[in-house]
C-alpha positions in Angstrom: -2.4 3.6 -8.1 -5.9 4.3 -7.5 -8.0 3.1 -3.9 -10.8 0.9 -5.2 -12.7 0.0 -2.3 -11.9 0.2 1.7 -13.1 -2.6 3.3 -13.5 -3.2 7.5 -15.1 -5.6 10.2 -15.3 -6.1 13.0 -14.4 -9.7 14.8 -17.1 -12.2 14.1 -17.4 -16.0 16.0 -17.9 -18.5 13.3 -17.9 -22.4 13.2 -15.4 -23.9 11.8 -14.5 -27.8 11.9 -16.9 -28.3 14.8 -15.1 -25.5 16.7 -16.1 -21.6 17.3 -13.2 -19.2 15.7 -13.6 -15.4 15.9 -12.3 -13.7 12.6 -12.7 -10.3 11.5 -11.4 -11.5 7.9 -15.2 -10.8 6.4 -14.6 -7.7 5.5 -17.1 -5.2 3.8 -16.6 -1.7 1.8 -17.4 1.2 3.3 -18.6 4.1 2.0 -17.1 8.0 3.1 -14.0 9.6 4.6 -12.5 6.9 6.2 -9.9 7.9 9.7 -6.5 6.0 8.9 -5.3 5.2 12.5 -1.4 4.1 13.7 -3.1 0.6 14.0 -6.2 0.1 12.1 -9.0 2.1 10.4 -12.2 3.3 11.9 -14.4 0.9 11.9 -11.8 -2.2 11.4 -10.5 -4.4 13.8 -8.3 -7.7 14.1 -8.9 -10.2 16.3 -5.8 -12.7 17.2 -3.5 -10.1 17.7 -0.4 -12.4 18.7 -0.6 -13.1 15.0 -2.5 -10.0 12.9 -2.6 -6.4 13.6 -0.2 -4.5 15.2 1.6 -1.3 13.6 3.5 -3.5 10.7 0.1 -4.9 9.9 -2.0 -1.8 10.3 -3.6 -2.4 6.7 -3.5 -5.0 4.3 -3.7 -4.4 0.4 -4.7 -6.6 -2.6 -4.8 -5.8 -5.8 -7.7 -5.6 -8.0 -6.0 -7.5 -10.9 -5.8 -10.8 -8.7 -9.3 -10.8 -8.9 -9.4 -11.6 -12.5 -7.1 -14.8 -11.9 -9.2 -16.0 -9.0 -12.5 -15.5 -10.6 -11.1 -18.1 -13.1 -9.8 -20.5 -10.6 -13.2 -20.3 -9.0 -16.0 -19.3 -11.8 -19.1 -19.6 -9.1 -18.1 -18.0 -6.7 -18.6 -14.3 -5.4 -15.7 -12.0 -4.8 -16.4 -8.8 -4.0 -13.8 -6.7 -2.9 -12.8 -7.5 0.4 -12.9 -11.0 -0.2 -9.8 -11.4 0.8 -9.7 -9.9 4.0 -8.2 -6.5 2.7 -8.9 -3.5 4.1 -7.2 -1.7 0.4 -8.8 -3.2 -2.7 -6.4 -1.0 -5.2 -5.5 -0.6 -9.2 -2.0 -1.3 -9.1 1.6 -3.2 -10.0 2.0 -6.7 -8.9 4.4 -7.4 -6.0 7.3 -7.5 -8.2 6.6 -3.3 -8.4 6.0 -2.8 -4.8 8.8 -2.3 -2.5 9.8 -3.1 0.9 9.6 0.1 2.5 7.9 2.3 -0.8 5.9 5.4 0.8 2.9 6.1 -0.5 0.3 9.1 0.6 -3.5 8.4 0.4 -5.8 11.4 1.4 -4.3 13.3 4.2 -2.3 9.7 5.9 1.3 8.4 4.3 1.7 4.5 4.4 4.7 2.3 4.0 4.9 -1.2 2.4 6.1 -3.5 5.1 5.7 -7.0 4.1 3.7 -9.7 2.2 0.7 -11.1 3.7 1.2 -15.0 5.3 -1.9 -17.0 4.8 -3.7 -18.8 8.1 -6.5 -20.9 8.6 -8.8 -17.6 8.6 -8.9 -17.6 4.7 -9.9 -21.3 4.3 -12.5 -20.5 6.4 -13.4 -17.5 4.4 -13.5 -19.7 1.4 -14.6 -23.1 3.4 -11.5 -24.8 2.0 -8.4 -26.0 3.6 -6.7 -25.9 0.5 -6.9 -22.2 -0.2 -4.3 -21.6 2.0 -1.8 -23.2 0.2 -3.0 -22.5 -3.3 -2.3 -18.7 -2.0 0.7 -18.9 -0.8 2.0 -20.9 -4.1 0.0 -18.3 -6.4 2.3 -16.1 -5.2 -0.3 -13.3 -5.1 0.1 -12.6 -1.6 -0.9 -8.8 -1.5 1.0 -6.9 1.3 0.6 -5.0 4.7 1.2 -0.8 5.3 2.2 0.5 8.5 0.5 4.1 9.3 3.8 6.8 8.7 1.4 9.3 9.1 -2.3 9.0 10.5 -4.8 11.1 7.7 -8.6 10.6 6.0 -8.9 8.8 2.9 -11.7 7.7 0.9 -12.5 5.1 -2.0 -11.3 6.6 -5.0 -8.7 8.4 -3.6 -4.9 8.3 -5.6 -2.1 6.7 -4.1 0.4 8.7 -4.7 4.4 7.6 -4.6 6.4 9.6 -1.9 9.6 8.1 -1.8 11.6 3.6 -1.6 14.2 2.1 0.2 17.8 2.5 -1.2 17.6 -1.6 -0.9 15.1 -1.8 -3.5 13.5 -5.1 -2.5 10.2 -6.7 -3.8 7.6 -7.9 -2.0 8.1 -11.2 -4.5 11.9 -11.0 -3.4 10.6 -11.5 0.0 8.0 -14.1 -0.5 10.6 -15.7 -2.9 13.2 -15.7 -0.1 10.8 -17.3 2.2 9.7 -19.3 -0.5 13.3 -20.5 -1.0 12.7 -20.1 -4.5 15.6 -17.5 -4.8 18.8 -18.1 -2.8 20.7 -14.8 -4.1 23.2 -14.1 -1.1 23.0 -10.4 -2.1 19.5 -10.1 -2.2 19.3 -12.0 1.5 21.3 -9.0 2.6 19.8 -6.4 0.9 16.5 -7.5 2.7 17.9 -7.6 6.3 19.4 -3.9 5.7 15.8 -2.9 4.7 14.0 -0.5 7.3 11.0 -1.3 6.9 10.8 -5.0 7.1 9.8 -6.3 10.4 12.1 -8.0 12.7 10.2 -10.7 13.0 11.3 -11.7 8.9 14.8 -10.6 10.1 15.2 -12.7 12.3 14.6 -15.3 10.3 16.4 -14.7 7.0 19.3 -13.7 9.3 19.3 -17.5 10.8 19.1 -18.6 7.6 21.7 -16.5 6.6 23.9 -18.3 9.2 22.7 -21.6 8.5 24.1 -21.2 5.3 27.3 -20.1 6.1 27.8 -22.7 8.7 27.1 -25.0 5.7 29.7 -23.7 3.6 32.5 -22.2 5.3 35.0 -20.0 3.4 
């Protein structure tokens, strides 16, 4: 995998619906050795952090190949990189090849895939639409968060380099397919609870899930 672009901002107050919102999801590339931080990178900053941020969401990544699909969906449009809100615009595999809990190194830092990204009201107001936020969450092109294993300096251009994946072996799609309830594999729900890297926050729900369903149908 190869870093195309690394995008930051800082929180911004914009109007939205007749109301004032502060976003940092405008995000712009930046050019230099970049300092990877345990939360965030230099120069990048979330602001709602009851909801972004925070050491599972210390980066988010999306991949340059989505880019061709939404340029079609929406032909006059810009979308440079960072248009998304990602701090990572990278040349790589589709969720289906990333990994809960897959190590990567970039320049001198080592990241690890922690989950997919949840759309909010942020990236219809990045787009002005309402409706992006569900026609992202159903494209299923979600992208997905690193924490910071190991703060470095990285740079556009860099290589992203495997290290090492969880013995669970679980997608990111197996986790937005899960949520999704598009896949109701009782193996899979357990593989992704037994996954390291997967916050407890997903755990917690799949687990009451889990339950739910075995209250449903009792042995």
């Amino acid at each position: 995998m190869k870093l195309i672009s690394v995008n930051c901002g800082l929180p911004k107050e914009v109007l939205w619906h007749g109301q004032v919102v502060t976003t940092s999801i405008y995000k712009e590339p930046v050019e230099g050795r970049v300092a990877l931080r345990t939360l965030n990178l230099d120069g990048d900053r979330q602001s709602d952090l009851t909801v972004h941020g925070g050491k599972d969401k210390a980066v988010y990544c999306y991949q340059l190949s989505h880019y061709d699909y939404w340029k079609a969906e929406m032909r006059d449009r810009p979308l440079p990189p960072g248009a998304f809100g990602e701090n990572f615009t990278i040349d790589g595999p589709g969720e289906d090849s990333i990994h809960i809990g897959d190590r990567f190194a970039i320049g001198s830092a080592e990241v690890v895939v922690t989950q997919p990204r949840m759309p909010c009201y942020k990236l219809g107001i990045r787009f002005e639409s309402d409706d992006m936020i569900k026609r992202f969450l159903l494209s299923r092109r979600s992208g997905f968060y690193f924490s910071v294993a190991q703060e470095g300096v990285l740079s556009t251009g860099a290589t992203i380099e495997f290290v090492s994946r969880d013995p669970e072996r679980v997608s990111v799609t197996d986790i937005i397919d899960l949520f999704l309830g598009k896949n109701h594999d009782a193996d899979l729900l357990e593989r992704a609870l037994r996954a390291t890297a997967l916050p407890e926050s997903w755990k917690t729900a799949f687990a009451e899930r889990a339950h739910s369903r075995t209250a449903s149908h009792p042995a």
